[in-house]
N, C-alpha and C positions, 0 to 999 in steps of 0.2 A: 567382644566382651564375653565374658563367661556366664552361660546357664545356670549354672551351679553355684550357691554362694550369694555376698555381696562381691560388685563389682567396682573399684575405684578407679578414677583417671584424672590426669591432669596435663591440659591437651596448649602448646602452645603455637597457633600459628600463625607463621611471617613470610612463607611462601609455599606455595605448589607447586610438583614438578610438571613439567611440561606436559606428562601423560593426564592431566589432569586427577590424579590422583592423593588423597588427601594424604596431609603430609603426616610421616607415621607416629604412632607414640607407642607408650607401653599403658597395659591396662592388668590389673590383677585383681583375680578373688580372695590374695591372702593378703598382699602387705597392699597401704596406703601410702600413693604418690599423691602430694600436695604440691597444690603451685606455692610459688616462690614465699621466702620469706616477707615481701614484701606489707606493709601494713593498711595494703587500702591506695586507690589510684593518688598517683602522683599530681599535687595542684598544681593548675600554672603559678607563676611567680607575681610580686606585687607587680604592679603596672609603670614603668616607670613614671608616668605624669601624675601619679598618686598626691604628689605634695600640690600636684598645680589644682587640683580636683579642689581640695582643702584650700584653698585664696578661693574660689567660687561658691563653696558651703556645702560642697558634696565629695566630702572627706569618707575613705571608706569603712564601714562598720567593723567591726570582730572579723578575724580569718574566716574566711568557711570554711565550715567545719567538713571533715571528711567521714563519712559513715563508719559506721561500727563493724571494728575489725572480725572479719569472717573466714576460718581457713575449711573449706569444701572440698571433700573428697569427689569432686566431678566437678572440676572447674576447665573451663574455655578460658583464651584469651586470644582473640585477632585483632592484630597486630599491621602496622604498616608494611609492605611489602610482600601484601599476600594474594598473590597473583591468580586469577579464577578462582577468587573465593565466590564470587556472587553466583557462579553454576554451579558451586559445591553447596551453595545454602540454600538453594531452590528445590522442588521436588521432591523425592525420595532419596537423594544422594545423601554419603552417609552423615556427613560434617550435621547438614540440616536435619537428619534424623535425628542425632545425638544431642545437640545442641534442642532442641525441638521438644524432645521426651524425657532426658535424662539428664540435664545438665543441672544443678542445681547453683552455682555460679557463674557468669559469664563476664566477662571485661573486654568491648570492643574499642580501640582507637587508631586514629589516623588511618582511616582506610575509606576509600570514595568507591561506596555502592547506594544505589538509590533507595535498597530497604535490608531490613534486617530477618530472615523465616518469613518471608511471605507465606500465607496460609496454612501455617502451623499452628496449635492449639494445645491445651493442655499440659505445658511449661510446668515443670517439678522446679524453678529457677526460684530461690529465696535473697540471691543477693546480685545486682545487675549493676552495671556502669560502663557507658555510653562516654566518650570524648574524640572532640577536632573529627569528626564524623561529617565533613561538609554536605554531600551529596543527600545523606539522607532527607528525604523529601516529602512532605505535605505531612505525614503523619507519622509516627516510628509504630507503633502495632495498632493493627483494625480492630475490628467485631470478633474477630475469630479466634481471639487471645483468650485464656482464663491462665488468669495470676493467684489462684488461689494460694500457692504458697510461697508469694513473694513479700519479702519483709524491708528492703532496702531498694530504691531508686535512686540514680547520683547520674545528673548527665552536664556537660559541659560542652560550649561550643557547636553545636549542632545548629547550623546557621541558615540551614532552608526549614525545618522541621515548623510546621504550623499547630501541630498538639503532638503530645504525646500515647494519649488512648482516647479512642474512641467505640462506644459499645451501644448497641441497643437491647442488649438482654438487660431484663430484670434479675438476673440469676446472682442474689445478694452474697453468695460467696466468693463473687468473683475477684474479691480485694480485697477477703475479710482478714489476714496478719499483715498488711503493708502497714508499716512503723513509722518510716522516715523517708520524707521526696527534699530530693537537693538538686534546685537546675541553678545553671549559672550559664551567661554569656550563651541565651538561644535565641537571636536579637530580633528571630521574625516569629518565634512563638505568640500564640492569641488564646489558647486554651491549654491547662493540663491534662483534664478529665471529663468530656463532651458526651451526654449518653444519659440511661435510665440507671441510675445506683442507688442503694436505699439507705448507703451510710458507708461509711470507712471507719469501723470499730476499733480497728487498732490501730489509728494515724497518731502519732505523737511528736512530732516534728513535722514543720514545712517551711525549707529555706529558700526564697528563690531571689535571687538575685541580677540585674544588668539584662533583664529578656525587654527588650524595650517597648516592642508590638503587644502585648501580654492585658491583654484586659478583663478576661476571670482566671481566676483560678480551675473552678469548676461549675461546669454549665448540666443542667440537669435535663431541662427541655421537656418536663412530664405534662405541660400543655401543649405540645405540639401533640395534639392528637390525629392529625390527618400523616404525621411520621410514624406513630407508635400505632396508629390503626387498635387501639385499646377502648372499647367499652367504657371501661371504668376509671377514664381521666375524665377531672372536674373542671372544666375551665374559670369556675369563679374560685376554686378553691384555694389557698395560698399553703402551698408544699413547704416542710423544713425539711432540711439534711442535721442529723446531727452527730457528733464526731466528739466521740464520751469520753476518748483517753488525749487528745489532741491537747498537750499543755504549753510549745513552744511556736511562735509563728515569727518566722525573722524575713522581713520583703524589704526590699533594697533598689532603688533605680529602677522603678517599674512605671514612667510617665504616664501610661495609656492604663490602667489597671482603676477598673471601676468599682468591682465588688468580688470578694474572694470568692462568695455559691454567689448564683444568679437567683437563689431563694432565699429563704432565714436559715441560718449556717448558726447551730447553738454548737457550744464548748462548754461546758459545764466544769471542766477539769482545767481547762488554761490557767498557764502561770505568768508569761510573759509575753509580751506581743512590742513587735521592733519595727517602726517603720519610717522607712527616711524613701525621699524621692517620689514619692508616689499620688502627685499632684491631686493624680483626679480622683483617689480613693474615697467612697463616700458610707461607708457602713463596716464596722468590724463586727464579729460576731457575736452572738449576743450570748452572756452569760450568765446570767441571772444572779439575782441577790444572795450574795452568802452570810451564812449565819453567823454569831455573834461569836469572834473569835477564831472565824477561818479570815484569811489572807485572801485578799482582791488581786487579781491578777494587775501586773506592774505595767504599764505603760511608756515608751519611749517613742514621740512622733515630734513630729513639728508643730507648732502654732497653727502655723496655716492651714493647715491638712486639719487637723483637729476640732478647729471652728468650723467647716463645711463639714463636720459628720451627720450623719442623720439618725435620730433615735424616736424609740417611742414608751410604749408604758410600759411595756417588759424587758426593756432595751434602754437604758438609762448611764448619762455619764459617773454617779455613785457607784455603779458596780465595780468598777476600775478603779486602784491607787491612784493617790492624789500624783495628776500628771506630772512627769518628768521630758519638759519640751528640748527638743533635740537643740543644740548649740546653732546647728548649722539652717540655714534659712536660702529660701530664693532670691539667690542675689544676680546683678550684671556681671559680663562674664569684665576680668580685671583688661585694663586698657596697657598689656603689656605684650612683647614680644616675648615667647619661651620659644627657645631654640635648643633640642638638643642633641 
């Protein structure tokens, strides 16, 4: 890359050659190479058992949605068939430099490595997507991450991954533009966000969808004070998180999923909130009373789910529109043979 100037790239790779050597691109300080016309990763396809899903009562909600079209002059994409990439992403090698420091797009799929920049930091990355990643394992980025200007997360299929970040800094920029988180199909996921954060200012979307193992959202953990070795945690004291632009929350198929923060999770700003499958759910978050002539945020749940909520005095089922209970219900699975 050039000194002099801005530098653009758009790097796509599906294999290395045998010298280990990263496979080549072009990179310019005058003219801008963008990756493909593409408009954003490719979904998988409905499921073919989709109609049978619908005879049991768990018919699938709205497509999900695909993130907000982004075209970046420093965009990655690794790709299946990309052979020693995982000693080109380790270390100092350059792929993991570049990717590491300068990337400000990235789109990984179909490629079986155990992690993605292992102890790399300080990511320029605003818009990411993760898919059919099997390998990656236990966690996709540590402590050592800061996402400060990351505005989009989209992952799919990631089927060993048990959270997504995990942090023990207090360092409240570390996620202060992420807009929009969309997982789908990460069936041993159990946390997104496990760590000391003091808010996510600019969340405004959280769609998660089919992660089955998945029991918070985000875990805060500011009583654990023999982890955080901090002075200044209260154990009697009851922490909120709150997330001031956050207006849509769509959860789907999340059997095990107990409470989206493991503290008081306020939205002040929510518009809608969608939730099918999600048995054990026992508290959404709380939005307090709005004035005379704003609009209550809409609700779509099930009965069942609905009557086990838990509330209190600033936490009231009046703050939400007059419910709109989903069609679909826990039913037996039907006594048929589907073959197909």
């Amino acid at each position: 890359m050039s000194t002099k100037g801005t530098t653009y790239f758009s790097i796509h790779v599906t294999s290395l050659p045998m010298s280990h050597r990263v496979v080549q691109f072009e990179a310019t300080s005058k003219d801008k190479i963008y990756p493909s016309d593409q408009e954003g990763p490719q979904l998988t396809p409905a499921g073919r058992y989709n109609d049978v899903l619908g005879m049991v009562g768990t018919a699938p909600m709205q497509a999900f949605p695909q993130p907000p079209t982004t075209k970046s002059d420093r965009h990655v994409e690794i790709a299946e068939g990309s052979f020693y990439v995982e000693t080109e992403l380790e270390g100092d090698n350059a792929l993991g430099q570049l990717i590491g420091y300068y990337a400000e797009s990235l789109h990984v799929h179909d490629i079986s490595v155990p992690a993605i920049l292992p102890g790399h930091y300080g990511w320029s990355l605003r818009w990411c997507c993760m898919e059919r990643c099997p390998n990656l394992d236990t966690g996709i980025f540590s402590d050592s991450y800061v996402f400060s200007k990351l505005e989009t997360f989209w992952a799919s299929h990631l089927l060993m991954a048990r959270w997504i970040w995990s942090t023990r800094s207090v360092n409240s920029a570390r996620f202060e533009n992420l807009q929009h988180i969309h997982l789908r199909s990460c069936t041993r996921l159990q946390v997104v966000l496990a760590g000391w954060f003091t808010n996510l200012p600019s969340l405004e979307t959280l769609h998660i969808i089919h992660c089955g193992d998945l029991s918070h959202v985000f875990i805060c953990n500011r009583q654990d004070k023999d982890t955080y070795n901090s002075p200044f945690l209260k154990p009697d004291k009851v922490y909120e998180e709150s997330f001031p632009k956050l207006t849509s929350i769509h959860l789907h198929d999340l059997p095990k999923l107990q409470q989206i923060c493991d503290v008081k999770m306020e939205a002040p700003a929510l518009k809608s909130i969608k939730i099918r499958g999600c048995w054990g759910l026992r508290r959404l978050p709380s939005v307090g009373a709005r004035g005379q002539g704003e609009k209550k945020p809409a609700v779509e749940i099930e009965k069942d789910v609905w009557d086990a909520l838990e509330w209190d005095a600033d936490h009231r089922p009046d703050h939400f529109e007059a419910l709109v209970h989903s069609r679909y219900y826990k039913e037996k699975l039907p006594r048929v043979s589907v073959l197909r």
